[in-house]
N, C-alpha and C positions, 0 to 999 in steps of 0.2 A: 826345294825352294818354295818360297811360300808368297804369291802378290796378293797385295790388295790395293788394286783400284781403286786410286784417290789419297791413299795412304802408305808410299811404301815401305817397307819394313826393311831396304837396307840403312836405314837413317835410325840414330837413337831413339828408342820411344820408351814412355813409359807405359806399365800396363799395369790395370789392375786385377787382380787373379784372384780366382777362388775356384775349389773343386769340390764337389760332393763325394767322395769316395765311397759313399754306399749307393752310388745310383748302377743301374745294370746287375751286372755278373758281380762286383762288391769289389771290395776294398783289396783284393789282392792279389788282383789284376788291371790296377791303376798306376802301376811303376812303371811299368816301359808305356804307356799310354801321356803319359807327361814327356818322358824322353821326348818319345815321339816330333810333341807338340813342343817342346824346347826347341830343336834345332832350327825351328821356322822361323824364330824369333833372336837369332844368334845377336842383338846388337840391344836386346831389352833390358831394361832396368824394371822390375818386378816390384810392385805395391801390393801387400796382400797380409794377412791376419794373421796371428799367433795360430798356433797347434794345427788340428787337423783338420779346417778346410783351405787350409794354404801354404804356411813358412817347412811345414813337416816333409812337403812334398818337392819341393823345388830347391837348384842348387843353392847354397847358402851365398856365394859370392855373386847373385845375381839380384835378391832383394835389397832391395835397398831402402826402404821402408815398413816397418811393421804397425795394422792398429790392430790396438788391442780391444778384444772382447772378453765378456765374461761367457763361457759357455752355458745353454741352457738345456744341451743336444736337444734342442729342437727345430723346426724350420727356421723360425722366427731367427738363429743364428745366421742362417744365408741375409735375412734383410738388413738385419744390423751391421753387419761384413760390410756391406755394399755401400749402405749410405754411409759411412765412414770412410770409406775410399774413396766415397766423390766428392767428399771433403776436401781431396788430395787435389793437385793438380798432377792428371792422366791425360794421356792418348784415346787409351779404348777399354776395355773391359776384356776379356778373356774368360771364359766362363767354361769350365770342366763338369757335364752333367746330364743330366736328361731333359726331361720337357718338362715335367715337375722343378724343378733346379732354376730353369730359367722364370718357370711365369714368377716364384717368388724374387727372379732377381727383378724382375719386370716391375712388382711393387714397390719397391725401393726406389728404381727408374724414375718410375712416375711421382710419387712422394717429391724425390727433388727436383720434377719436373727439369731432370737430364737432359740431354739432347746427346749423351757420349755413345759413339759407335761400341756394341756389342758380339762379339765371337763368340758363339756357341759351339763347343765340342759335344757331339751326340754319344753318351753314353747308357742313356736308360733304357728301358724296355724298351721303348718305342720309336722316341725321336722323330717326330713327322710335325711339330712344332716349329710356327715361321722362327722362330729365335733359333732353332739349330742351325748355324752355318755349318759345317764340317761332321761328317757320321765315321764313324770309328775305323770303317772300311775304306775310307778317304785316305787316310792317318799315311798311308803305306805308299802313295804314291809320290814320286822324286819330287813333282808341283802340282801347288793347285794355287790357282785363278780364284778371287775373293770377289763377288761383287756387291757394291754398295746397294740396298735398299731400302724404304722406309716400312714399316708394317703397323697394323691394326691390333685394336684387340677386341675381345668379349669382356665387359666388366661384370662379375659377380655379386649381389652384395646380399646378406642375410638380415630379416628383420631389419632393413636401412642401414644396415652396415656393411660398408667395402670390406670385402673379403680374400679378392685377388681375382686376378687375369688371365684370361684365355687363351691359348694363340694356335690349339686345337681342337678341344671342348668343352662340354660344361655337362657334367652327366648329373642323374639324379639316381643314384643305387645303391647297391647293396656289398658290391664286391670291386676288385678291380683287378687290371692286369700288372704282373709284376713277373720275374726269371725265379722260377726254383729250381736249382742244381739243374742250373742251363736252358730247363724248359720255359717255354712262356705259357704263365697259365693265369687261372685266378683266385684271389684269395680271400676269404672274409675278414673284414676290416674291420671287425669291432674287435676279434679274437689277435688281428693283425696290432692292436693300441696297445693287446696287454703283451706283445711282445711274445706273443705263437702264432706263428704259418701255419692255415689250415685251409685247403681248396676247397672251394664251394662253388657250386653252380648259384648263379642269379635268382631273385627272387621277384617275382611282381611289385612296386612301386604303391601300385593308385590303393584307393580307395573309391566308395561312392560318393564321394563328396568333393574328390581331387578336381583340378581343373586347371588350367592358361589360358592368360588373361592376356592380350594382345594389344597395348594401347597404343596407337599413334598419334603424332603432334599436336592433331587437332581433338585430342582427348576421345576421339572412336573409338570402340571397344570391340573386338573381335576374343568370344570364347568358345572353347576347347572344352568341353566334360561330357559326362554322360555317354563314358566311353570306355575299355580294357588299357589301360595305363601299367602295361610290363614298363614300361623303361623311360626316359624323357631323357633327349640329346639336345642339344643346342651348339650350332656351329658356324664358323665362316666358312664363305660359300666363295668360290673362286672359281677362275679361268677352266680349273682341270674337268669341270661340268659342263662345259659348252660344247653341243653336238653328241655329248654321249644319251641316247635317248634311255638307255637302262635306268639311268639315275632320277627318271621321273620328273617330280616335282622341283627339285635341285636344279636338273638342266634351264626349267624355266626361271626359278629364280636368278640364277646367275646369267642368263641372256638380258636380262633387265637390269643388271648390275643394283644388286641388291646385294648389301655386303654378309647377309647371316641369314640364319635358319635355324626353325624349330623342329623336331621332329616328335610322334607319340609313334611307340611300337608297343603293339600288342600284346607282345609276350619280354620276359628279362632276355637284355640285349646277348645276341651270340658273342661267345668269347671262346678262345681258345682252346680251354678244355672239354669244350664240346667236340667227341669225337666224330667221325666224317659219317659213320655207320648210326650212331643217336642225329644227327642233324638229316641225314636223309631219311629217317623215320620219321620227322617232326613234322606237324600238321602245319601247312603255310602261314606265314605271320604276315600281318599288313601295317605299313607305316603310313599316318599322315604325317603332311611337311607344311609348316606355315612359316610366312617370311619375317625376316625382323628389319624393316628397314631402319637407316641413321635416325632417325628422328623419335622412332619408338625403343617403348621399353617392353618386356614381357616382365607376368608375376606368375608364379606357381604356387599354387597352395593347396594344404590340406592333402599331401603323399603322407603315406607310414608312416608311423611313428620308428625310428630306428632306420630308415632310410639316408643316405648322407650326399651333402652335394660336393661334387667329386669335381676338380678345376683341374683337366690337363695330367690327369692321372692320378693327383693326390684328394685324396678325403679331408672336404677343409672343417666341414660342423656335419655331426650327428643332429639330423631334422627331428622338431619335435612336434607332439598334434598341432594344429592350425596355423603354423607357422608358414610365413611363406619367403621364397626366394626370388629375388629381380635381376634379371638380366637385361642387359643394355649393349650396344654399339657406345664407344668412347671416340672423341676428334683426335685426340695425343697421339703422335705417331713416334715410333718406339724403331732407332737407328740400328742396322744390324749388317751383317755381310752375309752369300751365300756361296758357296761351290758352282761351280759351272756341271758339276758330277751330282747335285743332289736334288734327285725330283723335285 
């Protein structure tokens, strides 16, 4: 049985559905993962898109609405899905995916300046995004407890252009993490666009010229360069950093409630396929951490050429020389539910 606080599900509802079926382990092991997530919802009436980010996957006597798209297989088909649904009159949103899945359902969100409550099923590599309510190892138990919260983001934007939303990081690299045949590891991402999986270890970011630029309200300028530029994170900072003193500069920021953070690490960020016996060989790496409070923005510019800025797992622009990217805190708060089960 499935509650959600404020909303309960043994009443009719409509919902609106969409699944990524390539997020995670891939598409063919996303049939009993819908089962799953049907039964919670035995009294639903289903809104959701021709072919295979929705009608393909779910019982047919259960949709009751189809819109149509034209497929582009590209992301850009998650936001189109979306803002045509909430053209509908819905309940909630229902979202089958990873963390990548949600920040782009996130832009459409925002776009129509929504307010509709969102369910995230956690199926990507990672899933540690505030938009996941439910992680795939939830799926299996008799009930789970939903709770209502509101959430934040990181706004990306390239060259003055909004490019999408945060709701775990905002990386500047070379590589990212993704499952190959089960493992988690990671893969370069230019050879990843033409449609080959090839593992690679990270590459250094900066240049001598690289640097973050730190503005706040009052137009002050706080900068960052003339320094080893492996890797550039940018992230929200929350409750889980209070009292842990390991976490440095983090624990301070988040005792001040400060909603975000920067971080510069000296060498390309540790990932997965770094094995335990290479990482204890490795010469110590040092992170600074600078804060981003509401009212400022940061700018980065002037990383590699061929370097990309990565939102939440996916690689959104290949960066080009003097180019720079802006990251900001956003007011719009983005409706969601959580597990009582999920960190």
């Amino acid at each position: 049985m499935l509650r959600l606080l404020n909303l309960p599900c043994n009443k009719p509802m409509k919902v609106g559905f969409l699944i990524n079926p390539y997020a995670g382990t891939g598409i063919s092991n996303q049939k009993n993962v819908i089962n799953q997530i049907i039964r919670f919802f035995p009294k639903a009436e289903f809104v959701t898109s021709n072919g295979l980010l929705g009608f393909n996957w779910l019982p047919k006597n259960k949709v009751t609405e189809i819109v149509e798209i034209d497929y582009m297989n590209t992301r850009e088909d998650t936001v189109s899905v979306i803002q045509k649904i909430l053209d509908r009159t819905i309940d909630l949103l229902l979202i089958v995916g990873g963390d990548g899945t949600l920040a782009d359902v996130a832009r459409a969100v925002y776009v129509k300046q929504s307010q509709i409550r969102i369910i995230g099923i956690g199926l990507g590599s990672a899933n540690v995004g505030d938009l996941i309510s439910i992680r795939k190892d939830v799926l299996e138990k008799s009930e789970i407890i939903l709770y209502p919260r509101k959430v934040n983001a990181l706004a990306a934007s390239y060259e003055g252009k909004l490019v999408g939303f945060s709701f775990n990081d905002i990386v500047i690299g070379n590589t990212i993490v993704t499952t190959v045949n089960g493992r988690t590891t990671q893969i370069d991402i230019m050879k990843k666009n033409k449609g080959v999986i090839v593992e690679k270890k990270p590459q250094p970011i900066g240049r001598k010229d690289t640097y973050i630029k730190i503005i706040d309200r009052k137009k002050k300028e706080l900068m960052i360069k003339d320094c080893t530029f492996g890797s550039i994170v940018a992230s929200k900072v929350d409750k889980r950093y209070i009292g842990k003193a390991i976490t440095g500069a983090l624990n301070e920021i988040s005792c001040k409630s400060i909603p975000a953070a920067i971080s510069v690490i000296d060498k390309p960020v540790i990932m997965p396929s770094v094995t335990k016996d290479e990482y204890l060989r490795m010469e110590p790496f040092t992170t600074m951490t600078a804060s981003i409070p509401k009212e400022s923005k940061v700018i980065i510019g002037n990383v590699k050429t061929g370097s990309f800025l990565i939102i939440d797992g996916n690689p959104e622009i290949k960066l080009k020389k003097n180019c720079t990217v802006e990251i900001k805190n956003i007011d719009f708060q983005f409706n969601t539910y959580k597990a009582c089960d999920c960190a």
